[in-house]
C-alpha positions in Angstrom: 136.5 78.2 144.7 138.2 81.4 144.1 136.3 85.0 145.2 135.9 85.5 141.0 134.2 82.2 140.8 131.5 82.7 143.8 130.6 85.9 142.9 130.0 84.8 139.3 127.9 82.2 140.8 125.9 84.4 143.0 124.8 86.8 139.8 123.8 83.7 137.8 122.2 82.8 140.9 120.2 85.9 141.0 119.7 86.7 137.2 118.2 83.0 137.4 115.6 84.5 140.2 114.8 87.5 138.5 114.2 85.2 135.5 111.9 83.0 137.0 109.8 86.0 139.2 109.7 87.9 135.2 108.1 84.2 134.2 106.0 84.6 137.4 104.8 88.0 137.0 103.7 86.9 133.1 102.3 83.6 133.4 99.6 84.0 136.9 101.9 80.9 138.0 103.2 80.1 141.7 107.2 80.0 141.8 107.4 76.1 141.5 105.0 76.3 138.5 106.8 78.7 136.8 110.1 76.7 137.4 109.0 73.2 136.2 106.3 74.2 133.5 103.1 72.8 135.8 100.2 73.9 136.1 98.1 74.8 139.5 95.6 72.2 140.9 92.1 73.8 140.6 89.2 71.9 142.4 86.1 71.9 140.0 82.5 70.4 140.7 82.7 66.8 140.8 82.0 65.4 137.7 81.8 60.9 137.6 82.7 59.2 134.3 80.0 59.7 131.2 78.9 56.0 130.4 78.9 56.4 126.7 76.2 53.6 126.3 73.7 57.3 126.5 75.6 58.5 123.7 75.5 55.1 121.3 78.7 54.8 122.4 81.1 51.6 124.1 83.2 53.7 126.1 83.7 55.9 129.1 84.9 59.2 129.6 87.5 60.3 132.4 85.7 64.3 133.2 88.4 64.9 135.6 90.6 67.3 133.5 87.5 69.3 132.5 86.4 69.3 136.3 89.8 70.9 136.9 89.1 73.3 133.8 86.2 74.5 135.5 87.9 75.0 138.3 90.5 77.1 136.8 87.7 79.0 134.7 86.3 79.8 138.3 89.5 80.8 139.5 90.1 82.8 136.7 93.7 81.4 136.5 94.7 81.8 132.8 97.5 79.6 132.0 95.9 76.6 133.6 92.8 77.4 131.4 95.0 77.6 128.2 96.6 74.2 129.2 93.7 72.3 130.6 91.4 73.6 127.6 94.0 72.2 125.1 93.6 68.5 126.9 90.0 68.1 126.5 90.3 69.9 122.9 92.7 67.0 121.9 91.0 64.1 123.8 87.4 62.9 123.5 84.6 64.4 122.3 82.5 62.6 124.6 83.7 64.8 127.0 82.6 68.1 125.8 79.1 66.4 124.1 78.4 65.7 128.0 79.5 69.3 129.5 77.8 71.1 127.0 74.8 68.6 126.3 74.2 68.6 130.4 73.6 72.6 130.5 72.3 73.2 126.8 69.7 70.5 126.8 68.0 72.5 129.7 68.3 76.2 128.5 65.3 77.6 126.5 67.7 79.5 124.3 71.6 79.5 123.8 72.1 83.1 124.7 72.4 86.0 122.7 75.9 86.3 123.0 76.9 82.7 121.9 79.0 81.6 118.5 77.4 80.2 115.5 78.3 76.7 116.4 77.0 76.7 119.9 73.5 77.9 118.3 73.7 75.0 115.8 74.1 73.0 118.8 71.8 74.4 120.9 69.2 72.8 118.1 70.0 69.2 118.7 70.4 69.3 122.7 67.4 71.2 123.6 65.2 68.4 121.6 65.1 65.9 124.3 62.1 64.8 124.0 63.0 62.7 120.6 64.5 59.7 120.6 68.6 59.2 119.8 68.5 62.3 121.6 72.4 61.0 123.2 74.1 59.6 119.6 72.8 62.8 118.2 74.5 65.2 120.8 77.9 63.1 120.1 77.3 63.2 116.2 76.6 67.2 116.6 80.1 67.7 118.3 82.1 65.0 116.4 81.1 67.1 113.4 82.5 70.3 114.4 85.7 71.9 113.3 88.6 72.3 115.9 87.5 76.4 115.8 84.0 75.4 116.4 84.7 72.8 119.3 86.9 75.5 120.5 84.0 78.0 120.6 81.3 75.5 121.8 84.0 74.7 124.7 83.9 78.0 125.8 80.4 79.0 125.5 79.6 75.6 127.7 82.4 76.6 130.6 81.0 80.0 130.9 78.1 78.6 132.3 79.7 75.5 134.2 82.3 78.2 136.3 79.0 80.7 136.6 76.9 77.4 138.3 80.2 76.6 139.9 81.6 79.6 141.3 81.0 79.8 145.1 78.3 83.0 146.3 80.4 85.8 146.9 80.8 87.0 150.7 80.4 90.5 150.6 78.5 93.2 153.2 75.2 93.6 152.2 74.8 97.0 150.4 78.7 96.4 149.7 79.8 96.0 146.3 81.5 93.0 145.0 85.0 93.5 144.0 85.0 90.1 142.3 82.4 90.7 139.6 84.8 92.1 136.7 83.4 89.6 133.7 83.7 91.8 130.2 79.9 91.6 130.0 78.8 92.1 133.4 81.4 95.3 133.7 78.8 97.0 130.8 75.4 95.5 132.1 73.3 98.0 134.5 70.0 96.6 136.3 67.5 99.1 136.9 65.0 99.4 139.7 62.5 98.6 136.7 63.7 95.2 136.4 65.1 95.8 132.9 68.9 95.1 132.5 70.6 98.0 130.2 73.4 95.9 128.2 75.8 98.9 127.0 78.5 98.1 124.1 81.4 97.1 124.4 84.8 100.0 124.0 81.7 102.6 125.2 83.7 103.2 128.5 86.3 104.5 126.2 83.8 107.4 125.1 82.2 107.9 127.9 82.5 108.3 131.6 80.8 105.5 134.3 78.6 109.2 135.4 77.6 109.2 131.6 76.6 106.0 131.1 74.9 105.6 134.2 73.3 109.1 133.5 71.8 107.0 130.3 70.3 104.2 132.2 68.4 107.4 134.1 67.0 108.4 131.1 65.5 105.9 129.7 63.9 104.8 133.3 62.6 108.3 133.4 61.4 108.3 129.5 59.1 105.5 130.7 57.2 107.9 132.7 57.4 111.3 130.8 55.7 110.3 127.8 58.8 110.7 125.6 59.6 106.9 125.2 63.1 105.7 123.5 63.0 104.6 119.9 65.1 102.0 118.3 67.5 103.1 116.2 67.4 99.9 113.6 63.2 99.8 113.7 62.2 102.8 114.7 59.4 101.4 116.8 59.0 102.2 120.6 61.2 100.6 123.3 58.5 99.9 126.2 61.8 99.8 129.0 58.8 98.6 131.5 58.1 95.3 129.8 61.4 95.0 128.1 64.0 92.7 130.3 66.6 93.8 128.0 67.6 96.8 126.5 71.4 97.5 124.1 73.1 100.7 124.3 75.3 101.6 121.9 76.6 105.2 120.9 77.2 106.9 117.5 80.5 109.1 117.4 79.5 112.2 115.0 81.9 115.4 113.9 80.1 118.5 113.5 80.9 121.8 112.2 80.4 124.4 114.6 80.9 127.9 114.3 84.0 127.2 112.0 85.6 124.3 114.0 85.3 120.5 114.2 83.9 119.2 117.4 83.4 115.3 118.1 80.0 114.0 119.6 78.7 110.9 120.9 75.5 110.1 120.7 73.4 107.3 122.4 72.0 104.6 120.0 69.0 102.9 121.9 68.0 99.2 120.3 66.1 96.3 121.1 67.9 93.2 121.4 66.6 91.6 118.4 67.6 94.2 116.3 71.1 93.5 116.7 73.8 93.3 118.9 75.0 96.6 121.0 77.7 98.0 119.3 79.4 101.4 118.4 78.6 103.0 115.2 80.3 106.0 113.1 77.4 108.3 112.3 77.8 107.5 108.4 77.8 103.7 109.0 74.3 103.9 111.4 72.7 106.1 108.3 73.8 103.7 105.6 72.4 100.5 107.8 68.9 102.5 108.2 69.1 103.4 104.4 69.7 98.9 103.7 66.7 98.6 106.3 64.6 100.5 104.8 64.2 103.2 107.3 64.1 107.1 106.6 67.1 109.1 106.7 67.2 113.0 106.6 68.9 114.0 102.7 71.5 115.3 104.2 72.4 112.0 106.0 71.9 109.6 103.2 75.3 107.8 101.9 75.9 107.1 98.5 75.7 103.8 97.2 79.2 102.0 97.7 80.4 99.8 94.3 81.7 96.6 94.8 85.1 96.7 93.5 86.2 93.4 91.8 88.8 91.5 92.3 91.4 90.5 94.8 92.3 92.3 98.1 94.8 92.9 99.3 96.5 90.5 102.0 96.6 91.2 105.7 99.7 91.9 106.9 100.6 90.3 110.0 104.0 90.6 112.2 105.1 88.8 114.9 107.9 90.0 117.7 108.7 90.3 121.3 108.1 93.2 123.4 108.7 93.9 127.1 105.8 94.1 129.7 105.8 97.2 132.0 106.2 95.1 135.4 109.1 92.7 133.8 109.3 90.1 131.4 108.9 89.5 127.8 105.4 88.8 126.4 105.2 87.3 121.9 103.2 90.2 120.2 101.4 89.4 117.5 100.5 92.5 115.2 97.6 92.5 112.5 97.0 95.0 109.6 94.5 94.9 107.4 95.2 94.7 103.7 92.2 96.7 103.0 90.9 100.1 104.7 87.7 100.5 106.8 85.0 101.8 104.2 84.2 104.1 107.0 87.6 105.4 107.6 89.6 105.4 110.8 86.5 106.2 112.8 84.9 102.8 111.1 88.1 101.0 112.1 88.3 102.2 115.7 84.2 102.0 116.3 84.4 98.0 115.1 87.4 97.2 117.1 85.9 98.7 120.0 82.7 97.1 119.7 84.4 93.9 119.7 86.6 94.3 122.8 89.3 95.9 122.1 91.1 98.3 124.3 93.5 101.3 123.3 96.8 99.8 124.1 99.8 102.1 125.7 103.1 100.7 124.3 105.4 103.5 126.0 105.6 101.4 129.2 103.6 103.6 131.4 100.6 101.5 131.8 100.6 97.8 131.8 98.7 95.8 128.9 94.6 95.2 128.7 94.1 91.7 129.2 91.4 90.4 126.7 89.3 87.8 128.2 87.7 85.2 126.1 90.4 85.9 123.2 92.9 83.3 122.6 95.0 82.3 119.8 95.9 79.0 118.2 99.1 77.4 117.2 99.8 74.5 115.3 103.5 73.4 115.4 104.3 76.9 116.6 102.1 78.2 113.0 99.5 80.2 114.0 96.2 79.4 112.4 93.6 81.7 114.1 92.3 84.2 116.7 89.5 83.4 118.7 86.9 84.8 120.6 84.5 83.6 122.8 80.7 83.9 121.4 82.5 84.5 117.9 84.1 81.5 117.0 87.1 82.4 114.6 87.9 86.0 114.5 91.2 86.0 112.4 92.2 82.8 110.2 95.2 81.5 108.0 94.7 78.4 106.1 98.1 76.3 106.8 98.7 79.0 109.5 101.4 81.6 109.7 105.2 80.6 110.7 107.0 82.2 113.7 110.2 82.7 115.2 111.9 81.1 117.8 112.4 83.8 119.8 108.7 84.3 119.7 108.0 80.3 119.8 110.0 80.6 123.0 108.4 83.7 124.7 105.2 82.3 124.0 105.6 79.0 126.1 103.7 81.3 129.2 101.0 80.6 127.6 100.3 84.3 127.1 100.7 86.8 123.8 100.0 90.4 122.9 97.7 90.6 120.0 97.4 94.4 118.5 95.7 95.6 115.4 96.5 98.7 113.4 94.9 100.8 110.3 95.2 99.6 107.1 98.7 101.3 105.6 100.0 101.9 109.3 103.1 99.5 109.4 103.1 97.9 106.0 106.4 96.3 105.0 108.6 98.2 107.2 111.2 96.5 109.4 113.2 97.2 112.0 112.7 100.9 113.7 110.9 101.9 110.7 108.4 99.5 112.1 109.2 100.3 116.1 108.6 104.4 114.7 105.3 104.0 112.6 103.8 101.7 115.4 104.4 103.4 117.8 103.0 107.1 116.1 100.1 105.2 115.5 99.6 104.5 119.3 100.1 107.8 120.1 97.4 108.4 118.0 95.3 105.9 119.9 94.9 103.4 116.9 96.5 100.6 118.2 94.3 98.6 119.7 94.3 94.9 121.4 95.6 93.4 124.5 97.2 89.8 126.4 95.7 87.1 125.0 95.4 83.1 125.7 97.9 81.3 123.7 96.7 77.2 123.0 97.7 74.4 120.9 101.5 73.4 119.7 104.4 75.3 119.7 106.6 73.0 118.1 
């Protein structure tokens, strides 16, 4: 072999490394995994075979791959989630009808945070008393849609990896550097005994000294006599019998002395009232106006006419793009075809409230992961966005076709999702595109993060 030829050899050698430590870096996966495609071994609770004869049904079912799912839920490991949650998606409902019947059929309520289908299911599991309790569990999740299985699925394994996951072993008085769960990360206990559930996207408007100087507030409003009102019943919130409490914010612009100054302003609500979120101060009046409640003249919104006809389409966009540590992540980009009634402060309050984080595309800062959001291909089409305790956030009948590079960058199991203003990006291509979607992040209205990808790509 000549000098030439080994010194060839030794770059394809290395590019091939750096390849595979990129593919490392992306995926979670060990160096082997990344190599042959594999996924980790995750040790879940031990789960025997579900003799189906409690189900009305003449068969068994294996729970070893959603023992292992557990186990990787615990372990937070993502790609094995994606892959493990796609094999008990595609194999037999007994399975999930047992994980989720086992936990549902003993909680007094689903949760508040829960999809639509795993209340529905909640209805049939928790009524064991009955007879045909079992065939009625199966026929409940035989009857679900793939996006409502999908949802149920991960409604049920949030609870199996919180009863699963070992104590943590910290110093007492220490704090745990393991609890960093979406929900948990926003949730304050008080002294009281009263858990202060702040919105989601609020720790983008305010600082942890803020929010924690909220939770202060209202302990100390139980005592001064000057006690919190909801904001969507205007009746008292008694935050010393109350084991619950939402904390949202209204973002406001006022006119002062000639200039334009942006405010936030707490929005305190009981939990049935509905869920914690982030308002635009025009939005909160209007919803207090449809409940019935007073608002002050110079708050009240006109009546919005429902336009007929079609909307427009969403625009949606798929590419590649280059992760700050290395490595190429498929980005999926999502425009509305319509505008925010509420404007740009409408679109980023809703976005925010539902998770999303402000997302840095200049390479400085490496990409929000969204946890709980996947999306789903069929035959490398993608048909939806989901998110867990929402079901189907984002849905194309027949589902949308991508390209191979994007097929291809996409087999790590993980994808960028970003979403945009109506009239942002439009039909441009090219660096028309790259230029108006990146102004827009400047801006701080693109919005998303890495994503689960499931089901087929090809």
């Amino acid at each position: 072999m000549s000098k030439i030829e080994k010194k060839n050899r030794r770059r394809k050698s290395h590019a091939e490394r750096e390849r595979i430590k990129a593919k490392k870096a992306a995926s979670g996966a060990s160096y082997t995994s990344a190599q042959s495609g594999t996924a980790h071994h995750h040790d879940g609770p031990e789960i025997s075979p579900v003799d189906g004869s409690g189900f009305g049904a003449d068969r068994q079912a294996d729970m070893q791959t959603a023992s292992a799912l557990i186990g990787a839920c615990v372990a937070k490991c993502r790609p094995c989630q994606a892959s493990l949650a796609d094999k008990v998606l595609a194999g037999d409902r007994l399975v999930v009808a047992s994980l989720a019947g086992t936990v549902y059929s003993l909680l007094p309520s689903p949760g508040a945070l829960c999809s639509p289908a795993t209340r529905r299911f909640h209805a049939v599991a928790h009524d064991t008393g009955r007879p045909g309790y079992g065939p009625a569990v199966l026929a409940a999740v035989e009857e679900l849609s793939q996006e409502d299985l999908e949802a149920l699925l991960e409604d049920t394994l949030d609870l199996w990896a919180a009863a699963a996951a070992p104590a943590p072993a910290t110093e007492a008085g220490a704090p745990d550097p393991d609890a960093g769960e979406e929900e948990d990360a926003h949730r304050y206990a008080a002294a009281s005994g009263t858990a202060y559930l702040m919105s989601a996207g609020i720790d983008q408007l305010l600082s942890l000294e803020e929010m924690q100087g909220l939770v202060e507030h209202a302990e100390k409003s139980a005592v001064s006599g000057d006690p919190l009102v909801c904001f969507l019943c205007d009746e008292q919130i008694d935050v010393t019998a109350e084991p619950e409490v939402h904390v949202g914010v209204s973002t406001r612009t006022l006119a002062v002395d000639g200039r334009q100054l942006d405010t936030v302003h707490p929005v305190w609500t009981h939990p049935g009232c509905g869920r914690t979120r982030i308002w635009p101060w025009p939005e909160l009046m209007a919803e207090r106006q449809r409940r019935g409640l007073y608002v002050a003249p110079e708050d009240r919104q006109p009546e919005k006419p429902t336009v007929p006809g079609p909307r427009n389409a969403d625009y949606t966009h798929f590419s590649v793009a280059r992760q700050p540590g290395g490595g190429m992540v498929p980005l999926v980009l999502v425009e509305p075809g319509e505008p925010d009634e509420y404007g740009i402060e409408g679109y980023l309050a809703a976005r925010l409230s539902e998770g999303f984080k402000p997302v840095d595309l200049s390479g400085g800062r490496p990409f929000p992961v969204l946890d709980g959001w996947h999306l789903r291909c069929e035959r490398g089409r993608m048909v939806s966005v989901m998110r867990a305790g929402g079901g189907a956030w984002y849905r194309q009948e027949g589902g949308y076709a991508t390209p191979g590079n994007w097929r291809q960058a996409a087999r790590q199991r993980t994808a960028l999702f970003l979403v945009v203003p109506a009239g942002t990006v439009g039909d441009r291509q090219g660096d028309d595109w790259l230029a108006a979607v990146s102004r827009a992040a400047e801006a701080g209205h693109v919005l998303g993060g890495l994503v689960a990808v499931r089901g087929t790509l090809s």
